[in-house]
N, CA, C and O atoms as a Tripos MOL2 file, in Angstrom:
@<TRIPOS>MOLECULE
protein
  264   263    66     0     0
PROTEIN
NO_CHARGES

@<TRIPOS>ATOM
      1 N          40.6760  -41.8270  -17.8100 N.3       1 UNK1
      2 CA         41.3460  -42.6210  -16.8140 C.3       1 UNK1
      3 C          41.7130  -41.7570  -15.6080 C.2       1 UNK1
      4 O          41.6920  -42.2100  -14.4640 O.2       1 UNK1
      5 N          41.9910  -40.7120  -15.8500 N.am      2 UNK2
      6 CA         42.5890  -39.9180  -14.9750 C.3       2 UNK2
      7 C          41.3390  -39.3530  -13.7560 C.2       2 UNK2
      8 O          41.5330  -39.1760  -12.5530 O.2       2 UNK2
      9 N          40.2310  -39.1840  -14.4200 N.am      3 UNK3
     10 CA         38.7720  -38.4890  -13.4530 C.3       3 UNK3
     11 C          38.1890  -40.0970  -12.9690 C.2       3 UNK3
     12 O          37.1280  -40.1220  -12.3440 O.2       3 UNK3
     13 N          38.8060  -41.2410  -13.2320 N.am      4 UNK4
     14 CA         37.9560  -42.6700  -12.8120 C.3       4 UNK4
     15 C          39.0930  -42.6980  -11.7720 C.2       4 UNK4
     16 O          38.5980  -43.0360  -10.6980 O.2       4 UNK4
     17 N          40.1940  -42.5160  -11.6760 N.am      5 UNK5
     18 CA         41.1590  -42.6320  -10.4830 C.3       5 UNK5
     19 C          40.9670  -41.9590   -9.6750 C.2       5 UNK5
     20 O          40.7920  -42.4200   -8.5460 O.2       5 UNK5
     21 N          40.9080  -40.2690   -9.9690 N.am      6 UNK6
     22 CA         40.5680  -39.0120   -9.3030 C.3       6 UNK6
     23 C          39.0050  -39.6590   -8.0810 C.2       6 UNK6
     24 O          39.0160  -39.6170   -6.8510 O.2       6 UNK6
     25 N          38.1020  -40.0740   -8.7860 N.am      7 UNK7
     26 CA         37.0160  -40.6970   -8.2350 C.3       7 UNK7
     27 C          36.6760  -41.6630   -7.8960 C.2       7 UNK7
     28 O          35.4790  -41.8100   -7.6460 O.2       7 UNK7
     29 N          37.7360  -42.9040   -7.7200 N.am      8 UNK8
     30 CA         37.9250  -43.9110   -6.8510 C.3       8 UNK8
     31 C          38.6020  -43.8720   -5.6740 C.2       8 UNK8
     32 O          38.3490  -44.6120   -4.7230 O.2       8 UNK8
     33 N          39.8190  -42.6840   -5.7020 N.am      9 UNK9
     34 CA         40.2810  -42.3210   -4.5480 C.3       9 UNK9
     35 C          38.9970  -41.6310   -3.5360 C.2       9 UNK9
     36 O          38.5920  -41.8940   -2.4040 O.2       9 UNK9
     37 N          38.6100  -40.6240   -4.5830 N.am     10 UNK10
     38 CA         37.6640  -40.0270   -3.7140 C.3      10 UNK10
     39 C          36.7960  -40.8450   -2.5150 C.2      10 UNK10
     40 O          36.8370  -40.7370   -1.2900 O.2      10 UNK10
     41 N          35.9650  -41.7380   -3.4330 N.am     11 UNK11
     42 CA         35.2050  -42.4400   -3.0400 C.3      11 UNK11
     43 C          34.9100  -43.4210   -2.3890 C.2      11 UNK11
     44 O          33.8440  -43.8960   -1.9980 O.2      11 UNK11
     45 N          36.4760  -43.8300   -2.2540 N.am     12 UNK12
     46 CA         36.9830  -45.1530   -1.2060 C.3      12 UNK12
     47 C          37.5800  -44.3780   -0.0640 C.2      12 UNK12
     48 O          37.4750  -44.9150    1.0390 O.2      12 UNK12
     49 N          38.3500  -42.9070   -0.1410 N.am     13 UNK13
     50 CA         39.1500  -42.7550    0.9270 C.3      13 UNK13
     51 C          38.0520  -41.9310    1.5710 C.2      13 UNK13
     52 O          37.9010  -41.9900    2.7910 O.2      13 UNK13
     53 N          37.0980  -40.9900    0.6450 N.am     14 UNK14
     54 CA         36.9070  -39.6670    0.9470 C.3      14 UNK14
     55 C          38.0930  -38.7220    1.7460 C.2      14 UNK14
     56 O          37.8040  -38.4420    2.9090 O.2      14 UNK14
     57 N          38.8680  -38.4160    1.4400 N.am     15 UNK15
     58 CA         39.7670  -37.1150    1.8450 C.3      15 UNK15
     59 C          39.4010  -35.8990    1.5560 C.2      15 UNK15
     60 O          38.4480  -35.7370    0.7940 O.2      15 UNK15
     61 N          40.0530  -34.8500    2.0820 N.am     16 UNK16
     62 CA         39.6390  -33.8290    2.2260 C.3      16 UNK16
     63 C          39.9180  -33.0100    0.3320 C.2      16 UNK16
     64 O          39.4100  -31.9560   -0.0490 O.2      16 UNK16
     65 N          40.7760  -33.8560   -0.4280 N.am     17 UNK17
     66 CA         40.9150  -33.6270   -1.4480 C.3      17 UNK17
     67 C          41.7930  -34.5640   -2.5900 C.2      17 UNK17
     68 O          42.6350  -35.3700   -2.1960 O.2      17 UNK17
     69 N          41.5640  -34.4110   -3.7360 N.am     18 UNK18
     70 CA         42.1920  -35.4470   -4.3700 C.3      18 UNK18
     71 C          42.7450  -34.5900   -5.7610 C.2      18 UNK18
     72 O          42.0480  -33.8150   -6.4150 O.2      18 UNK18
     73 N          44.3100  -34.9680   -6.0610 N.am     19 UNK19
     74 CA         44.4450  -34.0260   -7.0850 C.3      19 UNK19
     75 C          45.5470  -35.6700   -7.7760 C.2      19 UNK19
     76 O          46.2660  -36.4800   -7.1900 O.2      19 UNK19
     77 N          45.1750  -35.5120   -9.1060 N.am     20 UNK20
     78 CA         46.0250  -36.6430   -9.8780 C.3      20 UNK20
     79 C          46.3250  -36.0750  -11.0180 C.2      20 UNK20
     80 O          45.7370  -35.1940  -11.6440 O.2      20 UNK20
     81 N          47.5630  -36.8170  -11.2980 N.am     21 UNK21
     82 CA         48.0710  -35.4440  -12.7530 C.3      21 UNK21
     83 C          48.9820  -36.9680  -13.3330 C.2      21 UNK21
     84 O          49.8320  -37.6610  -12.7730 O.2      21 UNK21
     85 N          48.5200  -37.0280  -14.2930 N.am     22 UNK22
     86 CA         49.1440  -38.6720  -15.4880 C.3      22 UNK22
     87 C          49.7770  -38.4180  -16.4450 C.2      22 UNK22
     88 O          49.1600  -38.2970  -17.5040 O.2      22 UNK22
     89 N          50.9840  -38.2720  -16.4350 N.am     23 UNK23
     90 CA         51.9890  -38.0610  -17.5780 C.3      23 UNK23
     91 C          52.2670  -39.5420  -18.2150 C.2      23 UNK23
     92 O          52.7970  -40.5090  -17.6690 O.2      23 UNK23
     93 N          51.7210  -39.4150  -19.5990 N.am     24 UNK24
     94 CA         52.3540  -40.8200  -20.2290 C.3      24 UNK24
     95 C          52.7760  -40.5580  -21.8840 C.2      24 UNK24
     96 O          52.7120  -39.5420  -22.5760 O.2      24 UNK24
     97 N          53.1540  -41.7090  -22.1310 N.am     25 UNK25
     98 CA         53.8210  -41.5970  -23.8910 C.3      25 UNK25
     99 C          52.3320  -42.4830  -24.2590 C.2      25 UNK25
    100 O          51.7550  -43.4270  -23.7210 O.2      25 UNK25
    101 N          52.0530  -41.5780  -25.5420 N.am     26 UNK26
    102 CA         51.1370  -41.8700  -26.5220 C.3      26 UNK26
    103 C          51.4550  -42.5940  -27.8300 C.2      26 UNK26
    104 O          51.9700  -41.9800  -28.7640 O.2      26 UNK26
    105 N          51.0690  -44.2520  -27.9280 N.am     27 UNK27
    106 CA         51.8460  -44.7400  -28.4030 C.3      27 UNK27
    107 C          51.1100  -44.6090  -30.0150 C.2      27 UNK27
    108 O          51.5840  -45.1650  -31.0050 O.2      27 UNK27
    109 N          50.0420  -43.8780  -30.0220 N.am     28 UNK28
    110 CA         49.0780  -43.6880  -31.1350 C.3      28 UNK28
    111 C          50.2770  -42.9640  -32.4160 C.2      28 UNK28
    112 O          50.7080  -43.2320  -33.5380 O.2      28 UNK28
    113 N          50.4520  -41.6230  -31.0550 N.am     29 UNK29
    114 CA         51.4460  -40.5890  -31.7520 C.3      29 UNK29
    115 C          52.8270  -41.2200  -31.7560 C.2      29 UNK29
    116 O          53.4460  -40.2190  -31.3940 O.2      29 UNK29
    117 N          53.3580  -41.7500  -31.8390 N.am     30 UNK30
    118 CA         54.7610  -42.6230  -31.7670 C.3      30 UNK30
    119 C          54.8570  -43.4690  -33.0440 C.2      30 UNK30
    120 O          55.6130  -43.2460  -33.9900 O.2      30 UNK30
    121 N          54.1690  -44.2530  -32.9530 N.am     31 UNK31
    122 CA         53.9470  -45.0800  -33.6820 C.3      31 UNK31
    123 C          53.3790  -44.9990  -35.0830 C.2      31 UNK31
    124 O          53.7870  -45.7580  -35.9630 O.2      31 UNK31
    125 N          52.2500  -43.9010  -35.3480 N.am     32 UNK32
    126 CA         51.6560  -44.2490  -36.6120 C.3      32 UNK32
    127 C          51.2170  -42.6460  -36.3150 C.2      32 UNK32
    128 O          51.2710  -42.0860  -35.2200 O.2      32 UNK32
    129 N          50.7650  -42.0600  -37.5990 N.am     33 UNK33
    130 CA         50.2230  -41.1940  -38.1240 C.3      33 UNK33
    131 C          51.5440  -40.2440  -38.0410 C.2      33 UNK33
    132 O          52.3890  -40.4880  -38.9030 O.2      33 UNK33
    133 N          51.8630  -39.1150  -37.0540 N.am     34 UNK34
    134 CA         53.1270  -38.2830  -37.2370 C.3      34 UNK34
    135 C          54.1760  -38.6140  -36.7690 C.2      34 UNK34
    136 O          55.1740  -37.9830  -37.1180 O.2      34 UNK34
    137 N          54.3020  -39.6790  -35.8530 N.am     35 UNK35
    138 CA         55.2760  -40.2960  -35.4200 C.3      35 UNK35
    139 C          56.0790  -39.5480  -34.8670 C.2      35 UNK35
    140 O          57.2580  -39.7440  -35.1610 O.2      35 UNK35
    141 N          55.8360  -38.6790  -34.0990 N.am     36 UNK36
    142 CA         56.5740  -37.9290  -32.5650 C.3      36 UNK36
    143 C          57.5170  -39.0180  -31.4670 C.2      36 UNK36
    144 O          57.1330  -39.0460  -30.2980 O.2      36 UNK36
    145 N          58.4720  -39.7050  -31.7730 N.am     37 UNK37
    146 CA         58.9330  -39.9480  -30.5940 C.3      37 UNK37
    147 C          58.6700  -40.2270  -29.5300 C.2      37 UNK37
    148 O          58.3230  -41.2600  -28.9590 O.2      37 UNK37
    149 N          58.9350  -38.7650  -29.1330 N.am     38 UNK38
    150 CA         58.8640  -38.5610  -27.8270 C.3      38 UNK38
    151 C          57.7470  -37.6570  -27.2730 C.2      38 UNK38
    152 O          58.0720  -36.6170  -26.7010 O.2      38 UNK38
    153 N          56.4230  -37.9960  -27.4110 N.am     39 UNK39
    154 CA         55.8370  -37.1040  -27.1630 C.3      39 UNK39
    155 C          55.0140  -37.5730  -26.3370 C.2      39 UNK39
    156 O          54.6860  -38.7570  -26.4210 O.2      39 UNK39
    157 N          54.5610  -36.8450  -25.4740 N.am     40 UNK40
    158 CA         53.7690  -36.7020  -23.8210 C.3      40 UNK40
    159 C          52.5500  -36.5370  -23.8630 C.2      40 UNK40
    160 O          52.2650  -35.6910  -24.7100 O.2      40 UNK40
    161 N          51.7510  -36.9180  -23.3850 N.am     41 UNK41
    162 CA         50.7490  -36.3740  -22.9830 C.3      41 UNK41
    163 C          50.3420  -36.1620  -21.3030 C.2      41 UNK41
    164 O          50.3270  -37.2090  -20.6570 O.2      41 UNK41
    165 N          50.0030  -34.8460  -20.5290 N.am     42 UNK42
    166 CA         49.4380  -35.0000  -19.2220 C.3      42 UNK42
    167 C          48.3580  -34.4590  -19.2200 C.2      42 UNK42
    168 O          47.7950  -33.6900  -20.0000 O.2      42 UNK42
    169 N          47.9950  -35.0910  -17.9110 N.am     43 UNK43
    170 CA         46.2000  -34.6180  -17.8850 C.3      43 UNK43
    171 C          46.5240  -34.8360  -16.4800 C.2      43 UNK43
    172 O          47.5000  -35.4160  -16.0040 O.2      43 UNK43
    173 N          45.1930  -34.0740  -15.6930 N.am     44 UNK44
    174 CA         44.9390  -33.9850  -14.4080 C.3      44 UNK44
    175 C          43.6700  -33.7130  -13.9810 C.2      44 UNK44
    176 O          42.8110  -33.1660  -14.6730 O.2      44 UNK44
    177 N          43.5470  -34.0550  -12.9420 N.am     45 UNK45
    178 CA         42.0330  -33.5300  -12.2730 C.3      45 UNK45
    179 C          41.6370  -33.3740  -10.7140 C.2      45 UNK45
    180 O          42.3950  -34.0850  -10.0540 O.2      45 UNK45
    181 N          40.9540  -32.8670  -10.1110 N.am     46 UNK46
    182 CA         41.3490  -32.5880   -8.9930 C.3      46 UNK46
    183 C          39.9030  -32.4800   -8.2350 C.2      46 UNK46
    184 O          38.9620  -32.2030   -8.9800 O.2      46 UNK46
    185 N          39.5620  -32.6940   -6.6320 N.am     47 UNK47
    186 CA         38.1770  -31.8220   -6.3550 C.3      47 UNK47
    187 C          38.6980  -31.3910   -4.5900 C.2      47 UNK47
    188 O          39.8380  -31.4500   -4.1300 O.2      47 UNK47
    189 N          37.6510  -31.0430   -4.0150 N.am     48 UNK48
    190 CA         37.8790  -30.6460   -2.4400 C.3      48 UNK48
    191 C          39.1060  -29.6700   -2.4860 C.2      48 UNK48
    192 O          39.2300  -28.8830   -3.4240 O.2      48 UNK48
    193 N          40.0100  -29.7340   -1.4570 N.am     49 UNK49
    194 CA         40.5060  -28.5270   -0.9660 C.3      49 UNK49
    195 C          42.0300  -28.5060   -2.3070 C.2      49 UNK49
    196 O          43.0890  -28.1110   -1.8190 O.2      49 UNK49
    197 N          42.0690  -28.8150   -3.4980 N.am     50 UNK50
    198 CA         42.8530  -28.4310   -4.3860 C.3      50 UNK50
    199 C          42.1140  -27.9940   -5.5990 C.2      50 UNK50
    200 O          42.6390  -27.9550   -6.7120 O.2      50 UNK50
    201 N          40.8010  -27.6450   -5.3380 N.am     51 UNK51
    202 CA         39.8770  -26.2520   -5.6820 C.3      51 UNK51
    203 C          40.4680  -25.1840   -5.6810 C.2      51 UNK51
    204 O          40.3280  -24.4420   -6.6530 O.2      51 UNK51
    205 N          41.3980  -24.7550   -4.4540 N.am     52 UNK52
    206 CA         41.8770  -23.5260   -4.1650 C.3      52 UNK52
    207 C          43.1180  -23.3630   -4.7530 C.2      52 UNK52
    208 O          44.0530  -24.0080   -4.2790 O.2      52 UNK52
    209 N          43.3390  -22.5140   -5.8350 N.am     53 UNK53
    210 CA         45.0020  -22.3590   -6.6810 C.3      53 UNK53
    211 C          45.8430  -22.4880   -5.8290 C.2      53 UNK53
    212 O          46.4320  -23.5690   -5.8490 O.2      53 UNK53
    213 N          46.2420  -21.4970   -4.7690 N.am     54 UNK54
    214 CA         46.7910  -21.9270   -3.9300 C.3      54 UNK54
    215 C          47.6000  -23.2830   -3.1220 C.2      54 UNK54
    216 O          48.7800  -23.3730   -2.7810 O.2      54 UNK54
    217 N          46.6410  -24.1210   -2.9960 N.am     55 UNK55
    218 CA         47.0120  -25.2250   -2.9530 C.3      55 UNK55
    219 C          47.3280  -26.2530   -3.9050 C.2      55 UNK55
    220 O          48.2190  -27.0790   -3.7110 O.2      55 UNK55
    221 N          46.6630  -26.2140   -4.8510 N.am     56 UNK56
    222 CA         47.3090  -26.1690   -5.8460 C.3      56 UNK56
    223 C          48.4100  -26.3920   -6.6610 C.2      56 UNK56
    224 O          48.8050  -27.5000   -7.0260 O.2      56 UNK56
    225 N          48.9310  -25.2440   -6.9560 N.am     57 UNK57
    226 CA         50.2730  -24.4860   -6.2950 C.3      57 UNK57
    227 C          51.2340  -25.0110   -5.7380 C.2      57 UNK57
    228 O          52.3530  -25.2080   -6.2100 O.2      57 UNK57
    229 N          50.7690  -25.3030   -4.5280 N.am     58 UNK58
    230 CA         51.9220  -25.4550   -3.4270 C.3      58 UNK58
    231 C          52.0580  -27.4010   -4.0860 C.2      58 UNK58
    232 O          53.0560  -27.7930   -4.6910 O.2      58 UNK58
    233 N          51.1330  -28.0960   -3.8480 N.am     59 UNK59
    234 CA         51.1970  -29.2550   -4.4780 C.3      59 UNK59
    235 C          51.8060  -29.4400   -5.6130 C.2      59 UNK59
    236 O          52.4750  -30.4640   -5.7560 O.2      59 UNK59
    237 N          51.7020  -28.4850   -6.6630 N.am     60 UNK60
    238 CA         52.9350  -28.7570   -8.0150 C.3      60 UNK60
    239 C          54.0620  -28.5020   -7.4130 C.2      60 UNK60
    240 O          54.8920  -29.4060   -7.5140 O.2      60 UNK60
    241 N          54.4390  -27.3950   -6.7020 N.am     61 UNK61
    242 CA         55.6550  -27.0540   -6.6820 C.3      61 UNK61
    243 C          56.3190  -28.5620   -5.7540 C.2      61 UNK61
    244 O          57.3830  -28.9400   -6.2430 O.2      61 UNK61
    245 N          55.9430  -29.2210   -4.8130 N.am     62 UNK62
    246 CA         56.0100  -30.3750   -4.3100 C.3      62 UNK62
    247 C          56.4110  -31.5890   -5.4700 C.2      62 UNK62
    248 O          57.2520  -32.4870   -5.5120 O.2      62 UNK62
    249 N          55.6530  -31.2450   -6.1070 N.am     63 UNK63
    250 CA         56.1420  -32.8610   -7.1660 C.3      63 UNK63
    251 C          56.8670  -32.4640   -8.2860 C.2      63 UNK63
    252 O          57.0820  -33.3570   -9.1070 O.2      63 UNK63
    253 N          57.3660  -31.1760   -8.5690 N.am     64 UNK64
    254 CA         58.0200  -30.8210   -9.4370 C.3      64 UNK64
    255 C          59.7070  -30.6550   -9.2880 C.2      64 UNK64
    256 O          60.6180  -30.6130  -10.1140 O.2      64 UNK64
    257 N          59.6490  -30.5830   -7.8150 N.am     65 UNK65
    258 CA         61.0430  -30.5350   -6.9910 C.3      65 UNK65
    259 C          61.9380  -31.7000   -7.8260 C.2      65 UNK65
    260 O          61.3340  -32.6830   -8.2550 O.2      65 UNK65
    261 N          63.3590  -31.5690   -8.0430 N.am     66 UNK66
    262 CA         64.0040  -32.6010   -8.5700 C.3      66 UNK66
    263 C          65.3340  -32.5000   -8.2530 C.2      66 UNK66
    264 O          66.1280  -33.3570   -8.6420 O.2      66 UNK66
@<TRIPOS>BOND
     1     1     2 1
     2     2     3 1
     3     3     4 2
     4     3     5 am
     5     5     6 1
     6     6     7 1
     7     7     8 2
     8     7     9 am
     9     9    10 1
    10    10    11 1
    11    11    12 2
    12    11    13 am
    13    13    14 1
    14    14    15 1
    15    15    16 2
    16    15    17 am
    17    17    18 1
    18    18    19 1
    19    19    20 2
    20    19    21 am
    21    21    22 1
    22    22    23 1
    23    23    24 2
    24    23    25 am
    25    25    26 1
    26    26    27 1
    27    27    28 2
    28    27    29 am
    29    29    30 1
    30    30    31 1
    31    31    32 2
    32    31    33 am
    33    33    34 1
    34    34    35 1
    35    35    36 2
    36    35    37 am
    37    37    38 1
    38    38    39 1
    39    39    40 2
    40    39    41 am
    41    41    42 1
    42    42    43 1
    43    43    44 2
    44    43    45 am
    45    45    46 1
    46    46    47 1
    47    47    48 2
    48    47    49 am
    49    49    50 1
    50    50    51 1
    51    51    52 2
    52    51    53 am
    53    53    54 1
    54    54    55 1
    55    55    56 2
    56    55    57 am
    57    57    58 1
    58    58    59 1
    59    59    60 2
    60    59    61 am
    61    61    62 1
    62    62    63 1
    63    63    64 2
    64    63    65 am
    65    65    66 1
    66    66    67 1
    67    67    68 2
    68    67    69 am
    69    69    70 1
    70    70    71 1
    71    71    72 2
    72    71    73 am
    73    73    74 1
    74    74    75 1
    75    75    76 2
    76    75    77 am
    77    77    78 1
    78    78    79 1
    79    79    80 2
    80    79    81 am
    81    81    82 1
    82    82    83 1
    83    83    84 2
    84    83    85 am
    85    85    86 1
    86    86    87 1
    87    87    88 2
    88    87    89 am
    89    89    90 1
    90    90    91 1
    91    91    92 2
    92    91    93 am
    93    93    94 1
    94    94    95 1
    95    95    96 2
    96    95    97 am
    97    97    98 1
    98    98    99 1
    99    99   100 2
   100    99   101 am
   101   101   102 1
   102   102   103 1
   103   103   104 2
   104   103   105 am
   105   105   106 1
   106   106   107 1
   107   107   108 2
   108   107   109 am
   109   109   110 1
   110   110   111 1
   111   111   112 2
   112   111   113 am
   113   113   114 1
   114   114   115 1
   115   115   116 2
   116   115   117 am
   117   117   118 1
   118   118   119 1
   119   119   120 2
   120   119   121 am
   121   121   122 1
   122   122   123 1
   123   123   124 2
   124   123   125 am
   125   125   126 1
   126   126   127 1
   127   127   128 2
   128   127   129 am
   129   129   130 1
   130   130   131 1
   131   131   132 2
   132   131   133 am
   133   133   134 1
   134   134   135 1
   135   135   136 2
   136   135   137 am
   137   137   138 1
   138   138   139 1
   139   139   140 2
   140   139   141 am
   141   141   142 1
   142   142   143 1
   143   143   144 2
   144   143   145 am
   145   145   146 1
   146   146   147 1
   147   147   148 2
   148   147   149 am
   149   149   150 1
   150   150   151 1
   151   151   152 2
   152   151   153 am
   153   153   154 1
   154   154   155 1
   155   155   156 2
   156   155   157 am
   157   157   158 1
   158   158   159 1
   159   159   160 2
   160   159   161 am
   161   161   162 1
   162   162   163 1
   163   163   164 2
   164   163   165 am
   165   165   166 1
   166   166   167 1
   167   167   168 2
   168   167   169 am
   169   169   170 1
   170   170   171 1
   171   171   172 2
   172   171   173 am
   173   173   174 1
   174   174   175 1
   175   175   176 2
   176   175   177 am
   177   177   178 1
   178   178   179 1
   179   179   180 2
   180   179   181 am
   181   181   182 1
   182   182   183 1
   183   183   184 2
   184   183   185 am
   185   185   186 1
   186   186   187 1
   187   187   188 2
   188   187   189 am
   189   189   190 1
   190   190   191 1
   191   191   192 2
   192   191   193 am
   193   193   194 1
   194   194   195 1
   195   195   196 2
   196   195   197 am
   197   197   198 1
   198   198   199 1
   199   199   200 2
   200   199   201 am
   201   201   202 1
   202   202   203 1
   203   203   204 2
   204   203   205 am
   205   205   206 1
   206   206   207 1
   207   207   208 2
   208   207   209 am
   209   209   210 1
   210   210   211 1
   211   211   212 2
   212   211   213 am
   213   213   214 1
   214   214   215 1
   215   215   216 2
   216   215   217 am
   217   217   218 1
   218   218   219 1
   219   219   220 2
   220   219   221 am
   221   221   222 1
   222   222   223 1
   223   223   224 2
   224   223   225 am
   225   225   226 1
   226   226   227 1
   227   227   228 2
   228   227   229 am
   229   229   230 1
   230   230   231 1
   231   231   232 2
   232   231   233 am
   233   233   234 1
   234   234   235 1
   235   235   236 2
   236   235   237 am
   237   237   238 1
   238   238   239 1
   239   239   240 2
   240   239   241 am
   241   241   242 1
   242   242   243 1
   243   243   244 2
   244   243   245 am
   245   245   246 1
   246   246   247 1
   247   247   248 2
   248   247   249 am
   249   249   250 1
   250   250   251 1
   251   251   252 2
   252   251   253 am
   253   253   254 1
   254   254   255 1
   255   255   256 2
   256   255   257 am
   257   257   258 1
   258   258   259 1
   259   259   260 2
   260   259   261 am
   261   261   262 1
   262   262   263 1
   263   263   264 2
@<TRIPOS>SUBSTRUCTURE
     1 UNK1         2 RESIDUE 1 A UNK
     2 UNK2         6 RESIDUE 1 A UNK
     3 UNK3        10 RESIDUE 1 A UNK
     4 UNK4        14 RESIDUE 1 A UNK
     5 UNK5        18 RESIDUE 1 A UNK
     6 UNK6        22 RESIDUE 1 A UNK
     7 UNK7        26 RESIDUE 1 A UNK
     8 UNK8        30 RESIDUE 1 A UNK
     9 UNK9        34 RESIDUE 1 A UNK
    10 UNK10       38 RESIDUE 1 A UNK
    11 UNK11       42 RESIDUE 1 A UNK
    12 UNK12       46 RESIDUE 1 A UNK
    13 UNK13       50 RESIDUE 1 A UNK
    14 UNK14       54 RESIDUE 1 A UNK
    15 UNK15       58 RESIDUE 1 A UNK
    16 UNK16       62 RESIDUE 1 A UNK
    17 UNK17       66 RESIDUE 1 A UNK
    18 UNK18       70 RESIDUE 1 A UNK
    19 UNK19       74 RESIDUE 1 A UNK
    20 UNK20       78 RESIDUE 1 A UNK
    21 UNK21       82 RESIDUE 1 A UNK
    22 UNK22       86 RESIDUE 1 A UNK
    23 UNK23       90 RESIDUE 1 A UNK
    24 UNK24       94 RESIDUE 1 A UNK
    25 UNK25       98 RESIDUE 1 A UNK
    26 UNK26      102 RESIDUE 1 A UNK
    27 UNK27      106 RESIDUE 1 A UNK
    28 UNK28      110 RESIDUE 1 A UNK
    29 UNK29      114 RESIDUE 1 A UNK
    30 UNK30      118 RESIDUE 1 A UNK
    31 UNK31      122 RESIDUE 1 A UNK
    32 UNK32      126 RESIDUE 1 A UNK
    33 UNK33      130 RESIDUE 1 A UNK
    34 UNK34      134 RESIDUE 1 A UNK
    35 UNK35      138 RESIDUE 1 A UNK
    36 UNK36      142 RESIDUE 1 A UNK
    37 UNK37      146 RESIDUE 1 A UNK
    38 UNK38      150 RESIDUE 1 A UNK
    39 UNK39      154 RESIDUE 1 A UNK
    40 UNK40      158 RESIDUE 1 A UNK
    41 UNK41      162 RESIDUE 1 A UNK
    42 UNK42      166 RESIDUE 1 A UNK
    43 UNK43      170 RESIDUE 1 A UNK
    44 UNK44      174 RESIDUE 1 A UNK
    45 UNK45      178 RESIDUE 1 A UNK
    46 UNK46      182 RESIDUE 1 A UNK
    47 UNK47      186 RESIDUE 1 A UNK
    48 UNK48      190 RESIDUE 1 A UNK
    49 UNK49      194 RESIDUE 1 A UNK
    50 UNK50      198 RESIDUE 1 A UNK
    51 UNK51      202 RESIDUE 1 A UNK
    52 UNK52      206 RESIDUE 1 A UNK
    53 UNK53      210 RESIDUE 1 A UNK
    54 UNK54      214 RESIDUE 1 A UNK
    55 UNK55      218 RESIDUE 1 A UNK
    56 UNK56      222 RESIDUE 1 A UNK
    57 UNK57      226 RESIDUE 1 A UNK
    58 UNK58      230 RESIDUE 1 A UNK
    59 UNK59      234 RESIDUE 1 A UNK
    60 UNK60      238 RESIDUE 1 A UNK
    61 UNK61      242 RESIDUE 1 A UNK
    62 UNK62      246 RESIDUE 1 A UNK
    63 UNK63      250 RESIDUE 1 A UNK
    64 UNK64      254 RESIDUE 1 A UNK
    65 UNK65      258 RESIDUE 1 A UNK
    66 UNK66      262 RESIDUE 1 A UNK
C-alpha cells in the first residue's frame, strides 16, 4: 500500500520527490495469534530528491517534531 501511494503521487503530481512513511495497528497481531495490543507497524518508501539521506533526514526530523 505504501509503494501504490508512493506511485500515485508520483505519477499524478510528478514532483521533484515523494517520500511516504504509514504507521498503523495490525489488527492480525492484536487480535489473534500473539495478541500484542499495541503493536505498530511502519513502512515507508520514497524516490527523486529523498534519495539523498540528507534530505531525508531533514524530512523526518520535520514530522517527528512534537
Amino acid at each position: 500500500m505504501t509503494t501504490q501511494i508512493k506511485e500515485c503521487i508520483q505519477n499524478t503530481l510528478n514532483p521533484m520527490g515523494v517520500m511516504v512513511i504509514i504507521e498503523a495497528q495490525h489488527l492480525c497481531m492484536q487480535m489473534r495469534g500473539v495478541q500484542k495490543q499495541h503493536s505498530i507497524t511502519t513502512t515507508s518508501d520514497f524516490t527523486g530528491v529523498f534519495e539523498q539521506a540528507k534530505t531525508r533526514e531533514e524530512f523526518m526530523n520535520l514530522i517527528n517534531r512534537k
